[in-house]
TORMIMI-380867 format. One line per field, with one value per residue (C-alpha): residue number from 1; residue in three letters; x, y, z. Coordinates in nm, 2 decimals, decimal comma. Layout:
N
resi <- NUM/... .
resn <- ALA/... .
c1 <- X/... .
c2 <- Y/... .
c3 <- Z/... .
***
This chain:
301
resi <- 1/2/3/4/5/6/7/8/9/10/11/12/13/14/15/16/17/18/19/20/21/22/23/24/25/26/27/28/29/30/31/32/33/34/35/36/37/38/39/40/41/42/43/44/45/46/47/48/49/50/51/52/53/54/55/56/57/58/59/60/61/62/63/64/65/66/67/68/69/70/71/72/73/74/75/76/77/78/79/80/81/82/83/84/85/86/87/88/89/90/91/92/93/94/95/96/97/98/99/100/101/102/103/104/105/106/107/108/109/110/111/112/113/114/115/116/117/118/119/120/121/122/123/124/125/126/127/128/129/130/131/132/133/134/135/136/137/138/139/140/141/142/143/144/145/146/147/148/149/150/151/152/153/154/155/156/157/158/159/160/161/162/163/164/165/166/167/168/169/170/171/172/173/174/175/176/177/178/179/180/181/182/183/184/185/186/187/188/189/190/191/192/193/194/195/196/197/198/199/200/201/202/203/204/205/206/207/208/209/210/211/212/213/214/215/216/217/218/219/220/221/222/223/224/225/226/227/228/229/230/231/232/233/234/235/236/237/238/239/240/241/242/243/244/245/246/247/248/249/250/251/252/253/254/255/256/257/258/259/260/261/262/263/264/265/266/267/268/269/270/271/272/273/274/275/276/277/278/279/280/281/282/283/284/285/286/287/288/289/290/291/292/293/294/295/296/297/298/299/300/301 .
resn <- UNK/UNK/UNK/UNK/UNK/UNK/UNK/UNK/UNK/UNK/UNK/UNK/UNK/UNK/UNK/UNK/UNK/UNK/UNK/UNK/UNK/UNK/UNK/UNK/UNK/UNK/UNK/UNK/UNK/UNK/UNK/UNK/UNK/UNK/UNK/UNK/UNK/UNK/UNK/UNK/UNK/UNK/UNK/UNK/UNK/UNK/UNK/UNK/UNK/UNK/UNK/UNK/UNK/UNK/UNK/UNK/UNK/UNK/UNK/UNK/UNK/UNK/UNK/UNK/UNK/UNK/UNK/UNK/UNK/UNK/UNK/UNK/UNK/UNK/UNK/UNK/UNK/UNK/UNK/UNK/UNK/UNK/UNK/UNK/UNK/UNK/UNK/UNK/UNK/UNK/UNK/UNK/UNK/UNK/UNK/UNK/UNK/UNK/UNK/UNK/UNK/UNK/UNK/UNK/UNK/UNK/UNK/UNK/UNK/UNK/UNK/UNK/UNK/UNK/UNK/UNK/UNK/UNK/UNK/UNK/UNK/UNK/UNK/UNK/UNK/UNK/UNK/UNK/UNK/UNK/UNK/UNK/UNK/UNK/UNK/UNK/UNK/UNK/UNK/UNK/UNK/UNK/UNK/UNK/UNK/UNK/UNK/UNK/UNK/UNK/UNK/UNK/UNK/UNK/UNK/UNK/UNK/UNK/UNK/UNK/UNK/UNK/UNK/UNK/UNK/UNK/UNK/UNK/UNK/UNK/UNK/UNK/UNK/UNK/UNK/UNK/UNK/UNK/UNK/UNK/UNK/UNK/UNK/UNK/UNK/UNK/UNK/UNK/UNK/UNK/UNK/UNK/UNK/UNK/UNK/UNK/UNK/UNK/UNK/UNK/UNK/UNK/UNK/UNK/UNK/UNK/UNK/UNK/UNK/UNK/UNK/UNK/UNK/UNK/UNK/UNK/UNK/UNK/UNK/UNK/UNK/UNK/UNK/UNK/UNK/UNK/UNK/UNK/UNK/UNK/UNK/UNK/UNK/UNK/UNK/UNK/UNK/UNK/UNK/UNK/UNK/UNK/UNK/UNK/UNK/UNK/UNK/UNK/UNK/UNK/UNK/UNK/UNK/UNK/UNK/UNK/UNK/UNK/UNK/UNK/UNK/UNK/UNK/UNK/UNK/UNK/UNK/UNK/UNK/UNK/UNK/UNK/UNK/UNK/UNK/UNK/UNK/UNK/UNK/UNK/UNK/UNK/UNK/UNK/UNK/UNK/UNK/UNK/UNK/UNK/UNK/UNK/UNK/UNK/UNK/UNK/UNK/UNK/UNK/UNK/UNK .
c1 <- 2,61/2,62/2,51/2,15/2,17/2,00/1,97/1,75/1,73/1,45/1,32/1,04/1,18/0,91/0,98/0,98/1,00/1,22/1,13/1,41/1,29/1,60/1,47/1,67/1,67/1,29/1,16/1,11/1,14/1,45/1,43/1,23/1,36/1,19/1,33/1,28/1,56/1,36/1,44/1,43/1,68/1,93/2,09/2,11/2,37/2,14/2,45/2,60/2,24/2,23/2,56/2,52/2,17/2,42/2,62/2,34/2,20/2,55/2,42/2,58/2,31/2,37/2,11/1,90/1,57/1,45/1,08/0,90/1,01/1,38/1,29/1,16/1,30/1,41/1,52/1,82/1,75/1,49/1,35/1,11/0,72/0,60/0,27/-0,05/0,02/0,27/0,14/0,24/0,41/0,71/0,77/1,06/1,21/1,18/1,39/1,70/2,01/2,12/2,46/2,65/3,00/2,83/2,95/2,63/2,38/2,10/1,81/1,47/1,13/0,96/0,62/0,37/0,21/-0,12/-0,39/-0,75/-0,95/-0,95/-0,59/-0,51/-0,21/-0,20/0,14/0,25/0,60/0,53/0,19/0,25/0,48/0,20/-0,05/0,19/0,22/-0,15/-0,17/0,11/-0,08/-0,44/-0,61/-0,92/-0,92/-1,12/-1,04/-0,76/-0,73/-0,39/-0,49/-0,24/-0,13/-0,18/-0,45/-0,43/-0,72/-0,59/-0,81/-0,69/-0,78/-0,63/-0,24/-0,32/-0,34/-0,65/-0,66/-0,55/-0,63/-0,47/-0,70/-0,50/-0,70/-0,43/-0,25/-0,59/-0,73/-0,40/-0,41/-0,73/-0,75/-0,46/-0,47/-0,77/-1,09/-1,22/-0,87/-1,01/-1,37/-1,09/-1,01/-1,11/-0,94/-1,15/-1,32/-1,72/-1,87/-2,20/-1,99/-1,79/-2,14/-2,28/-1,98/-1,92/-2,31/-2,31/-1,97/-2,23/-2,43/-2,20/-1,81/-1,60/-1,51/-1,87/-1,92/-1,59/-1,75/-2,05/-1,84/-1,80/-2,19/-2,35/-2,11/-2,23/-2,58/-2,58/-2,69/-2,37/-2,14/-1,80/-1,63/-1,83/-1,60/-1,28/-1,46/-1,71/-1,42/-1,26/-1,57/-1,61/-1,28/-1,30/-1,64/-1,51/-1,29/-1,52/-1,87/-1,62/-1,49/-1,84/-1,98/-1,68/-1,79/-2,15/-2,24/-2,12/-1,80/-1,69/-1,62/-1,43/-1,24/-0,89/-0,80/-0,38/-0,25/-0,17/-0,43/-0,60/-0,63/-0,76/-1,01/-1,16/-1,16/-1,31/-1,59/-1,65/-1,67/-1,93/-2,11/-2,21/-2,26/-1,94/-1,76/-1,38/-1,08/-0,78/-0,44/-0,11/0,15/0,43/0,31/0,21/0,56/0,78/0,57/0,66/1,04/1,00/0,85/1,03/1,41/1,30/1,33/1,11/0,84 .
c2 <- -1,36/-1,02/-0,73/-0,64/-0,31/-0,08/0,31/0,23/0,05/0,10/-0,02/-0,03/-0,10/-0,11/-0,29/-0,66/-0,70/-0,52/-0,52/-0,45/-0,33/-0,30/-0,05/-0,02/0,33/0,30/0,28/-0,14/-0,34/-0,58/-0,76/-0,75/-0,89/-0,94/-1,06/-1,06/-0,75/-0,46/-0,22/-0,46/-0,68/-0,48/-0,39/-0,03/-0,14/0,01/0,06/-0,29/-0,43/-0,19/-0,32/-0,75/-0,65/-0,48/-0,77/-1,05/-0,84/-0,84/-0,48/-0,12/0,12/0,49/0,59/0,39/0,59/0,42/0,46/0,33/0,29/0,32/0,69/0,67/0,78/0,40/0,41/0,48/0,81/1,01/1,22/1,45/1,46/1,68/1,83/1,79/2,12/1,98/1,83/1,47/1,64/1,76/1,43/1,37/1,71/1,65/1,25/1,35/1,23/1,06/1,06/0,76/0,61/0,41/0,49/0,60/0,88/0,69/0,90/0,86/0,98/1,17/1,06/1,27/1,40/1,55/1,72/1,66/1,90/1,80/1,85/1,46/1,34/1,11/0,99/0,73/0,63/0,44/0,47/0,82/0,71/0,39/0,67/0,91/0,55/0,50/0,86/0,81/0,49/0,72/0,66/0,90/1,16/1,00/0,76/0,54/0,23/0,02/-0,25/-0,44/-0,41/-0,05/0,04/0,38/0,53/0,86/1,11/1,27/1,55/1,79/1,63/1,67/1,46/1,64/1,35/1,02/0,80/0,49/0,20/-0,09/-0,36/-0,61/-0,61/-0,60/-0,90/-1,12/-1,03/-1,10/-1,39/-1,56/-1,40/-1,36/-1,46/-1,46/-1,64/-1,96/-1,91/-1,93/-2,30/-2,23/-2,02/-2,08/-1,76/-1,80/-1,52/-1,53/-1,50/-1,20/-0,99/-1,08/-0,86/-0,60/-0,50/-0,53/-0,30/-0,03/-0,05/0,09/0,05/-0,19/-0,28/-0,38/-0,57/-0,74/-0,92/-1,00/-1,22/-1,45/-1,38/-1,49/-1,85/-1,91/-1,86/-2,07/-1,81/-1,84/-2,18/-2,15/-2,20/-1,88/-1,66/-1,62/-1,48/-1,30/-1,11/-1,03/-0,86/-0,67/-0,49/-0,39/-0,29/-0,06/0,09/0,10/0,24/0,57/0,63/0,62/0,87/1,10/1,09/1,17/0,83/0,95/0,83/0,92/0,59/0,35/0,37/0,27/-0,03/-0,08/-0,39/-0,80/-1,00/-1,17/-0,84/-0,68/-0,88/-0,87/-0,50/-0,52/-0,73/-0,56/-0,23/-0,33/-0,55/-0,16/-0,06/0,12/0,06/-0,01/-0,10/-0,29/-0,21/-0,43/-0,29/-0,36/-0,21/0,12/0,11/0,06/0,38/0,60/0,53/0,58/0,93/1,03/0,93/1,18/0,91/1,08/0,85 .
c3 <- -1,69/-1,91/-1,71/-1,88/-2,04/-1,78/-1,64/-1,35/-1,07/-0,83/-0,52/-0,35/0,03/0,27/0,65/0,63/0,24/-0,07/-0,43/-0,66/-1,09/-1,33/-1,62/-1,96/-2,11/-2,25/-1,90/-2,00/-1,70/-1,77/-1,43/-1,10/-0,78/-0,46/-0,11/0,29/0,34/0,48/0,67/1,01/0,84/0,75/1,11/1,00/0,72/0,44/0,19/0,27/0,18/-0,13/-0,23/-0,17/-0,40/-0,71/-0,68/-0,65/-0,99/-1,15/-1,23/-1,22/-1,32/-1,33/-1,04/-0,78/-0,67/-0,35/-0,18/0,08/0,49/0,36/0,37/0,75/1,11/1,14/0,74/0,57/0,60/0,70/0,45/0,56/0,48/0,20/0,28/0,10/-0,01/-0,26/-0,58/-0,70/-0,95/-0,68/-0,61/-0,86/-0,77/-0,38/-0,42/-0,15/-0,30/0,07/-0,03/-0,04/-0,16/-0,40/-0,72/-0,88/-0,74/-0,48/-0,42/-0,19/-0,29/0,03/0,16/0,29/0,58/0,63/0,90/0,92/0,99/1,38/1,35/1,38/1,18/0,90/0,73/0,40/0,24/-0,08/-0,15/-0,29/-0,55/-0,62/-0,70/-0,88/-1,13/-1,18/-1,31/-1,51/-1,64/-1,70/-1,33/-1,26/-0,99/-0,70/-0,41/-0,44/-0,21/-0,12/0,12/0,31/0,68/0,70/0,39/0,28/0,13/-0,06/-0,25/-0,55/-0,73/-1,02/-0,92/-0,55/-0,27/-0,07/0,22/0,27/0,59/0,71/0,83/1,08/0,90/0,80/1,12/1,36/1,17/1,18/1,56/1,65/1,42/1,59/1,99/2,23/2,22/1,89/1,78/1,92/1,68/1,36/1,32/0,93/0,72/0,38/0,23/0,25/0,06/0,24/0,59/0,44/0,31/0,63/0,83/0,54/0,61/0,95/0,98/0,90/1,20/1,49/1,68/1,54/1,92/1,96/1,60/1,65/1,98/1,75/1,57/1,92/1,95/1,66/1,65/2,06/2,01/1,71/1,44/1,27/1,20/1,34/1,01/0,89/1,14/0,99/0,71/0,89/1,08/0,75/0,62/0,92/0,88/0,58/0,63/0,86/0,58/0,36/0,57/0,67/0,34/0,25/0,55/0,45/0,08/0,19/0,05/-0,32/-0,50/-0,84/-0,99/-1,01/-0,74/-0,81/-0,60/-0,57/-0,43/-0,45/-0,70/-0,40/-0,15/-0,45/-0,56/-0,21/-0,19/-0,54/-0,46/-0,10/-0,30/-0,58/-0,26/-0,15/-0,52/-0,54/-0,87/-0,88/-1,09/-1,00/-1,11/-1,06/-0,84/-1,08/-1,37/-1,17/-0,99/-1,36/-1,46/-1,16/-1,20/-1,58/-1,49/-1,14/-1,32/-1,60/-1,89/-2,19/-2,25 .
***
C-alpha cells in the first residue's frame, strides 16, 4: 500500500481510547484511525505504542502533535497545566516537544488548570484543543459543553478560557445504573423522553444525593413505571449540569451554546438544553479536531 502523502499526524489519546488523523499539507484529513490503546494499555511503552501505530498506518509524517491524558502524571509525559491566564492562542507555542528517538519531532499540547473563586481546583487535557477547533471553525464566545465521562463545561470569551468545570456525569450514571440500589430499578435501557423531562426538571429542585433516591421513590410508590427509570436517572444528571451552569450564569446564556461530543451524547445535551429554553449547536468532534491540528502545526490555511 503507497504511504498517503501527509505532514501530520495527530492524536487525540485520552485513557481507555486513541484516535489517530493523518493530514496532507492542506490540513485535509487523509485517514482517521481509532482503537482501544490509551494510556492504561500501553504499560508505560508510549513510544513502542507510537511506533506499532506508524507501522499499522504505513505512514512517516514529519511531526506527530499529541493531546489528551497522553500529556498527564500517568501519560507519556507530563506536561504541565497552563493557567487560564494563557489564551487559547498559546496553545500551539506551549506543545512540549517530549523528545523521543522517533525520527520525526513528537510534540504534546498542555491542558489547563484553573481556580474558582473558593480556591477549588479544576483541570482538562483535550478539551482545550476541542475548543481551540471550534473557534478555528467560527464557534461564538459563550459556554461550551463536552459531555462524556467527565463533561467539561468551559466558558470562552475574547480567546480566553475564563472558567471551565468538570461534572462526573458519565461515570456516576454507569455506576449507579449498574451497582446499588437504584441498579436493580434499570432492567430497561430504552430512552423515554417523558421519563428524561420529568428528572431534567426535577434536578432543579435540590441535592442530587436526595433526587437520585427519588428515582427508587417514585417507581415504589407507583407514580413512576419501572421502565421510566433508566431514563429518569439520565435526566437527572444532566439536570444537575445543566441547573448549575444556569445558577452560575444568573439564569442568562448567550446563545447557542456550543455542544462538543458523539452524535447520540449530543443530541441529548441538545434537547436537555432547548427543554430549559437554552439554545445550542452541535459540532462533530472530528471536524473540530482536523481544524486544531491544521492551526496548532502552523499549516497556512
Amino acid at each position: 500500500m503507497a504511504e498517503p502523502d501527509t505532514t501530520l499526524l495527530g492524536i487525540d489519546w485520552g485513557t481507555s481510547n486513541r484516535r489517530a488523523y493523518l493530514l496532507d499539507g492542506q490540513g485535509r484529513l487523509v485517514r482517521r484511525h481509532e482503537d482501544g490503546f490509551g494510556i492504561l494499555s500501553v504499560a508505560g511503552d508510549f513510544e513502542a505504542s507510537l511506533r506499532e501505530l506508524l507501522e499499522d498506518l504505513d505512514v512517516h509524517p514529519p511531526q506527530v502533535l499529541m493531546s489528551g491524558m497522553v500529556g498527564s502524571r500517568n501519560g507519556w509525559h507530563e506536561i504541565p497545566y497552563l493557567s487560564v491566564d494563557h489564551p487559547l492562542s498559546d496553545l500551539a507555542s506551549a506543545a512540549a516537544d517530549i523528545g523521543s528517538t522517533l525520527p520525526m519531532p513528537c510534540r504534546i499540547v498542555p491542558g489547563y488548570e484553573y481556580l474558582d473563586a473558593n480556591g477549588m481546583p479544576d483541570v482538562m487535557r483535550g478539551e482545550e484543543t476541542q475548543v481551540f477547533g471550534a473557534f478555528e471553525l467560527g464557534a461564538s464566545d459563550g459556554w461550551f459543553v463536552l459531555p462524556g465521562t467527565h463533561s467539561k463545561w468551559v466558558r470562552v470569551e475574547d480567546g480566553r478560557i475564563r472558567e471551565f468545570l468538570t461534572f462526573m456525569t458519565g461515570e456516576l450514571f454507569a455506576l449507579l445504573s449498574k451497582q446499588g440500589t437504584l441498579a436493580k430499578l434499570m432492567n430497561v435501557h430504552e430512552d423515554v423522553p417523558a421519563a428524561f423531562e420529568a428528572g431534567l426538571k426535577a434536578a432543579g429542585h435540590g441535592a442530587f444525593t436526595h433526587l437520585a433516591f427519588s428515582c427508587r421513590a417514585l417507581v415504589v410508590t407507583d407514580r413512576m413505571p419501572q421502565e421510566q427509570a433508566y431514563s429518569y436517572l439520565s435526566g437527572l444528571l444532566i439536570g444537575t449540569e445543566l441547573h448549575d451552569i444556569l445558577r452560575r450564569s444568573s439564569g442568562e446564556m448567550r446563545p447557542p451554546v456550543e455542544i462538543i461530543g458523539s452524535p447520540a451524547l449530543g443530541a441529548r445535551y441538545r434537547r436537555a438544553l432547548e427543554l430549559l429554553n437554552v439554545t445550542a449547536r452541535a459540532w462533530q468532534p472530528d471536524d473540530i479536531y482536523v481544524a486544531a491540528l491544521h492551526a496548532l502545526s502552523g499549516m497556512k490555511r
